[in-house]
KOLLUM-15853 format. One line per field, with one value per residue (C-alpha): x, y negated, z negated; residue in one letter. Coordinates in nm, 2 decimals, m for minus. Layout:
<atoms>
x [X:...]
y [Y:...]
z [Z:...]
code [A:...]
</atoms>
This chain:
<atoms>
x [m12.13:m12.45:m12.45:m12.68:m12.49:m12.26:m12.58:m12.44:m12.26:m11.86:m11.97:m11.70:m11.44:m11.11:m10.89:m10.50:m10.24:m10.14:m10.47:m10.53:m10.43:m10.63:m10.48:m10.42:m10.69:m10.95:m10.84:m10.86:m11.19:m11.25:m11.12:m11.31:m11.65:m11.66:m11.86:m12.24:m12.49:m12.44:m12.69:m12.85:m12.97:m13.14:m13.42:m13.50:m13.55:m13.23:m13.04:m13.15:m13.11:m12.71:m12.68:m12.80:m12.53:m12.27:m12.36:m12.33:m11.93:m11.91:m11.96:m12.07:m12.18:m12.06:m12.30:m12.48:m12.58:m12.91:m13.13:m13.42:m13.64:m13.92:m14.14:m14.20:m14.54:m14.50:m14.74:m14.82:m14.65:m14.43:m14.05:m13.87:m13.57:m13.32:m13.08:m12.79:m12.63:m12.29:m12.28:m12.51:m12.43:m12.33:m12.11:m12.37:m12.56:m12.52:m12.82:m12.71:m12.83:m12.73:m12.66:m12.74:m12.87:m13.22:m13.31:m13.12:m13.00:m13.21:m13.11:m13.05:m12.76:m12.62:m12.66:m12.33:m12.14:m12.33:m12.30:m11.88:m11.94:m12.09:m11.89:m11.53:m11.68:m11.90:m12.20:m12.52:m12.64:m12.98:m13.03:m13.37:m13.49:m13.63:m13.85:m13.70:m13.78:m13.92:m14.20:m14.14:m13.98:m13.83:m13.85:m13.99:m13.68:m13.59:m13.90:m13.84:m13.47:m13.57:m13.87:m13.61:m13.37:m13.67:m13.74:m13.41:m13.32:m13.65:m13.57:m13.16:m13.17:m13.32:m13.11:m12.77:m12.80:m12.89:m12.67:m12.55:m12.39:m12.59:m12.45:m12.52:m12.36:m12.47:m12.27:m12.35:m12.70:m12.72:m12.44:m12.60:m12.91:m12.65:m12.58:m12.92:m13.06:m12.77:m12.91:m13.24:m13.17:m13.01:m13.30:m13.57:m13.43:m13.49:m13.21:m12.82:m12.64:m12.26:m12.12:m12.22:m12.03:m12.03:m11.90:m11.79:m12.16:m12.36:m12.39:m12.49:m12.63:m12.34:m12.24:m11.93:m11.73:m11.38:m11.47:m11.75:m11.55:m11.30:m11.25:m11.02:m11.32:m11.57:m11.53:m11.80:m11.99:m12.03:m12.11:m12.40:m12.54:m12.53:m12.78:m12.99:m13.00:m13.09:m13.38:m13.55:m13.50:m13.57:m13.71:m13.77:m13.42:m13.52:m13.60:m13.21:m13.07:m13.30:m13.09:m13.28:m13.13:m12.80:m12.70:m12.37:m12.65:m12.78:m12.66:m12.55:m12.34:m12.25:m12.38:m12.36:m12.19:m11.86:m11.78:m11.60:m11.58:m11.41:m11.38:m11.25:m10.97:m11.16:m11.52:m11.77:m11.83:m11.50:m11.52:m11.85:m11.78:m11.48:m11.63:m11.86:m11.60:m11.42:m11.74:m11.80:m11.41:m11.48:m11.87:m11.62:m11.75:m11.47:m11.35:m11.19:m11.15:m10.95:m10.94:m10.87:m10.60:m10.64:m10.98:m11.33:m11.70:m11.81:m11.49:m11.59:m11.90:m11.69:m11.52:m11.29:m11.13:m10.81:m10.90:m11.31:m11.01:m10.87:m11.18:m11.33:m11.00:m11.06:m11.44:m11.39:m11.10:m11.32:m11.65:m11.47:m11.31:m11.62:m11.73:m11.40:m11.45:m11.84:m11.74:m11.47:m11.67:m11.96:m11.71:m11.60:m11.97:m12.05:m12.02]
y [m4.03:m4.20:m4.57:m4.53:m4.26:m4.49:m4.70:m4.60:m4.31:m4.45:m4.80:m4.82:m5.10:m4.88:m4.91:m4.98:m4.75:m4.82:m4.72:m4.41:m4.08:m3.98:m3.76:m3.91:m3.78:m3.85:m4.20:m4.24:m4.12:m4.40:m4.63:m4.58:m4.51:m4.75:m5.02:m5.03:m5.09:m4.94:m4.65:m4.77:m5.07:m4.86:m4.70:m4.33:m4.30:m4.51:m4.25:m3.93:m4.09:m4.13:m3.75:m3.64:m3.89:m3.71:m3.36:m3.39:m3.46:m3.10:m3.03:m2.69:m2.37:m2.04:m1.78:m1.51:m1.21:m1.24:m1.60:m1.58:m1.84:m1.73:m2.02:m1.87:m2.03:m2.21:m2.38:m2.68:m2.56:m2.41:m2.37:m2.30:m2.05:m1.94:m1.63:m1.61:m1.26:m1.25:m0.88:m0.60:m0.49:m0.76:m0.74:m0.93:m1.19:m1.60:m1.80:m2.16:m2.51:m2.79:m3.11:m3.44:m3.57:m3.40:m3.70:m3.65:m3.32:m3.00:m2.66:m2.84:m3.03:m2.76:m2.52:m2.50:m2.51:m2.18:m2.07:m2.11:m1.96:m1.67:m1.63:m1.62:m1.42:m1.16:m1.21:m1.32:m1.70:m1.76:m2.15:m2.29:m2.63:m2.69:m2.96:m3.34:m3.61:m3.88:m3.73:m3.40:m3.46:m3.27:m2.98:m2.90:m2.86:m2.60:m2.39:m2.38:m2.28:m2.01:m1.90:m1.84:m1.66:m1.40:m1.36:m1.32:m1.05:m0.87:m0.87:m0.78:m0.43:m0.52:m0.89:m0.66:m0.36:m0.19:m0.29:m0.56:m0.85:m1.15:m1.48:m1.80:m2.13:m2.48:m2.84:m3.13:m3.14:m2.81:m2.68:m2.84:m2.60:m2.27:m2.34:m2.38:m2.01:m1.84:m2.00:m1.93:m1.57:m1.47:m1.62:m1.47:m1.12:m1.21:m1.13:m0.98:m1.26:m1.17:m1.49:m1.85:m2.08:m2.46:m2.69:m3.04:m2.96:m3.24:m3.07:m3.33:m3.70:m3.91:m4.14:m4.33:m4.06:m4.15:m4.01:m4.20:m4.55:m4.53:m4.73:m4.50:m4.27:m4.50:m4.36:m4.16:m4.11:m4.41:m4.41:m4.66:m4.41:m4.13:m4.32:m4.40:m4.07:m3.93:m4.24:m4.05:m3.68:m3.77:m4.16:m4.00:m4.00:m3.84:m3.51:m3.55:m3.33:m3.08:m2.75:m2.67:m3.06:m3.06:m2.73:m2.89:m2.94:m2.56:m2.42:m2.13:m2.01:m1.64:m1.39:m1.57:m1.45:m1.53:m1.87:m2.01:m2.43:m2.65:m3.02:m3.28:m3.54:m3.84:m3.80:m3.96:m3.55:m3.46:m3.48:m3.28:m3.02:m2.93:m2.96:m2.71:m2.47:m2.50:m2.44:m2.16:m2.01:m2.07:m1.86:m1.55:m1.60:m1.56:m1.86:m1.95:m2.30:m2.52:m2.91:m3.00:m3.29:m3.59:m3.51:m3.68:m3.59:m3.42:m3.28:m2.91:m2.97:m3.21:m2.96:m3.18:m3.25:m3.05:m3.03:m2.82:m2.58:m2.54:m2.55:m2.30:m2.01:m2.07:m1.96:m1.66:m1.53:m1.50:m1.38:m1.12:m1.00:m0.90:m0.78:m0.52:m0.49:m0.38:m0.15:0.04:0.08:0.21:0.49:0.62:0.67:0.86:1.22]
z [4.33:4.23:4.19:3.92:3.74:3.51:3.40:3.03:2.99:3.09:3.00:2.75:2.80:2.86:2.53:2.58:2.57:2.23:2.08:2.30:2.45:2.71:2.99:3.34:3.48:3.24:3.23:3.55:3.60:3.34:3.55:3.88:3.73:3.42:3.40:3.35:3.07:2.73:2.68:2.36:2.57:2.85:2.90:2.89:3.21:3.27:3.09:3.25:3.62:3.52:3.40:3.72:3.86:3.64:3.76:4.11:4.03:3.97:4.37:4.49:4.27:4.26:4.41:4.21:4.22:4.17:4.06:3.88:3.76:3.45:3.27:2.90:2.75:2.47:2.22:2.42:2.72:2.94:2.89:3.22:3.21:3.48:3.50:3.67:3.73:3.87:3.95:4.00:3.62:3.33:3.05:2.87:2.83:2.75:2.67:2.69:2.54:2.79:2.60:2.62:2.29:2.32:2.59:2.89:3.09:3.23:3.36:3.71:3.58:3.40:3.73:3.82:3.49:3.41:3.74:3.67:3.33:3.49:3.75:3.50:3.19:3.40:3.15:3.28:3.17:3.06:3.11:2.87:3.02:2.64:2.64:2.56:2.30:2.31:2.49:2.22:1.93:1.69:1.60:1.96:2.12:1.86:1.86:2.25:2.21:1.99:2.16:2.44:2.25:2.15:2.54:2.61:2.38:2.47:2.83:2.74:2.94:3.22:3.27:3.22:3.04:2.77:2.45:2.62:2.40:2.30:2.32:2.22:2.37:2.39:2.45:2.22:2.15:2.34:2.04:1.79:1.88:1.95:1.62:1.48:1.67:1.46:1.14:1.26:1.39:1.04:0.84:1.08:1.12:1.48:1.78:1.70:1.86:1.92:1.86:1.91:2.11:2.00:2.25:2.07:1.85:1.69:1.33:1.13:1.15:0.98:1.16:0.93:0.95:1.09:1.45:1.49:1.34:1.54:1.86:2.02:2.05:2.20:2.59:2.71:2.36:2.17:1.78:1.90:2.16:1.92:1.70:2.01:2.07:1.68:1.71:2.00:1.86:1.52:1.42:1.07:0.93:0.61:0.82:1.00:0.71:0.72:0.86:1.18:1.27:1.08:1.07:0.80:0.64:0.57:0.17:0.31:0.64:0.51:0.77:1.09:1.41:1.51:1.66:1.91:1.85:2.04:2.02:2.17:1.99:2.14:2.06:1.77:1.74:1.66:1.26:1.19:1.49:1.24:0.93:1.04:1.19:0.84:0.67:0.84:0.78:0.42:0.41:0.57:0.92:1.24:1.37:1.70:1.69:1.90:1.94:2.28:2.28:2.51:2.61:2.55:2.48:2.79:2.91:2.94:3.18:3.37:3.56:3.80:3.48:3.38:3.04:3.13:3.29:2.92:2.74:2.98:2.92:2.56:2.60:2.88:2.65:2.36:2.56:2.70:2.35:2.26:2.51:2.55:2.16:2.20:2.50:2.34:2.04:2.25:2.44:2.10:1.97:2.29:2.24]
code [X:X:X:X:X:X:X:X:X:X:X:X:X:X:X:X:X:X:X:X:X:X:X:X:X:X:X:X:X:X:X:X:X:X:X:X:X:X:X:X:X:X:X:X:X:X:X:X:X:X:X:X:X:X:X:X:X:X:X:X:X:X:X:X:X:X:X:X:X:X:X:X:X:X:X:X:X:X:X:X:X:X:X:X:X:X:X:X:X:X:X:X:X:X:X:X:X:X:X:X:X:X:X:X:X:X:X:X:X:X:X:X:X:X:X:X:X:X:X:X:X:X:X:X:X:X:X:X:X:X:X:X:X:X:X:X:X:X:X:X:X:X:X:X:X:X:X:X:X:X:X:X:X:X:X:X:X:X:X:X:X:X:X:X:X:X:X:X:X:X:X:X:X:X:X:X:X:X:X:X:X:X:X:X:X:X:X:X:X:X:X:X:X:X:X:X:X:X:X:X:X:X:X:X:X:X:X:X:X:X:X:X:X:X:X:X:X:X:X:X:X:X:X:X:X:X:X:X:X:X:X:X:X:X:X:X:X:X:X:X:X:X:X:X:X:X:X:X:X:X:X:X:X:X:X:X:X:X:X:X:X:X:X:X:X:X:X:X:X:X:X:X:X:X:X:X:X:X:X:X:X:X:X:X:X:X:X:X:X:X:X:X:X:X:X:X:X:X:X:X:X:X:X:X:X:X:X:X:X:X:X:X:X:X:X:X:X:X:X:X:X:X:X:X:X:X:X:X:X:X:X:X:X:X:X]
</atoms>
């Protein structure tokens, strides 16, 4: 593992027994890579050197298929995109959001994540290396993430088939903007998106809700980090309820896709990624929800972690639902 990697992501001092649950082996991988400078005192640059530090725990990738790398042009510039096909034919297809608060991450990081996510649902992964704040601000990184979307679903048949299901997934900021293309895809008339995916999703930017207060949750997402974070993506805070940034925000969820939402009992996240699931039970959409018990922000792309194992069956199951669902609906139209 980097030296660098833990600059300010595991910084937190590790809370006692009595005031947490972790499981073992989170905990322990608390204990061997704590330590380090708390991210809302570093740098930018600081802070994307320790998710590259983070990603190489995942160790090698699964192979594909087939790799292709695209760059879609963009107002101002080039948004690079990678598939990754599993098999000569998909069951569909999974455009995914990495995360890291808008700042940090790229489609490098998340490489072999998809790569696993491919590999275990069958659906090819469409990674979008949207472009970051500081340097591009809000809403940049959503007019990217959409822009993506539209490319994707115009290039469906020939990525895995024509009729293939559309998904959308994303992690923390990256399910914060799943969430958003939904909203976005609804109001715009723009790609049929079979159901969006929100891993542990920033939805809104409140940050004294009971998650983000209490200490039990300051581990590997601190409430202080997250506001570092919403500074660079958004310094205007009057703009942070606005629905393409807080998508608790938006007056109305009727007519979205399906969801699959997971959290995680010891993250900042926890409260609004379940106010939104419950939001969206209540506006008639389908929800599989789940909150992952002893695990913390970032469990699900750490995958030497029990607990990505769990977050991950909870994802394939409901990917390949829908995907059985869309297939036996498609046999019974044929003549």
């Amino acid at each position: 593992m980097r030296s660098d990697c833990c600059v300010s992501i595991l910084h937190a001092p590790w809370p006692g027994e009595d005031h947490v649950a972790l499981d073992f082996a989170t905990a322990e991988l608390l204990e061997v890579a704590g330590g380090g400078k708390p991210l809302q005192e570093s740098s930018v640059e600081e802070a994307r050197a320790l998710g590259e530090g983070l990603a190489e725990l995942n160790g090698p990738a699964p192979a594909m298929f087939r790799v292709e790398e695209h760059g879609l042009a963009v107002p101002g510039g080039t948004v690079p995109l990678r598939v990754l096909v599993p098999l000569e034919r998909s069951a569909g297809v999974i455009v995914f959001y990495h995360g890291g608060g808008w700042v940090i991450g790229s489609i490098d990081e998340s490489d072999t994540v998809a790569r696993k996510l491919a590999e275990r649902t069958s659906c090819s992964v469409v990674l979008v290396d949207y472009r970051l704040a500081p340097e591009h601000r809000y809403p940049v990184a959503v007019d990217d993430s959409y822009a993506a979307l539209e490319w994707v679903d115009g290039h469906l048949a020939e990525i895995a088939g024509p009729g293939a299901p559309l998904f959308v997934a994303g992690d923390s900021a990256g399910g914060n903007l799943a969430a958003v293309m939904a909203l976005r895809s609804r109001d715009r008339g723009g790609p049929a998106i079979a159901a969006q995916i929100l891993i542990y999703p920033v939805t809104d930017a409140d940050f004294d809700r009971p998650s983000y207060t209490d200490p039990a949750n300051q581990v590997l997402l601190t409430r202080e980090a997250m506001m570092w974070f919403w500074d660079h993506y958004i310094p205007d805070a009057a703009r942070r309820g606005e629905a393409d940034a807080s998508p608790l925000r938006a007056a109305d969820l009727t007519g979205l896709p399906p969801a699959v939402v997971l959290t995680a009992e010891h993250d900042v996240l926890r409260d609004e990624g379940e106010a939104y699931a419950e939001r969206l039970r209540e506006a008639g959409v389908a929800v599989d929800f789940k909150r992952h018990e002893g695990q913390m922000h970032g469990f699900f792309t750490l995958l030497l972690l029990p607990g990505s194992e769990r977050g991950f069956q909870q994802v394939v199951k409901a990917v390949r639902a829908i995907v059985y669902q869309r297939s036996r609906e498609a046999a019974e139209a044929a003549p």
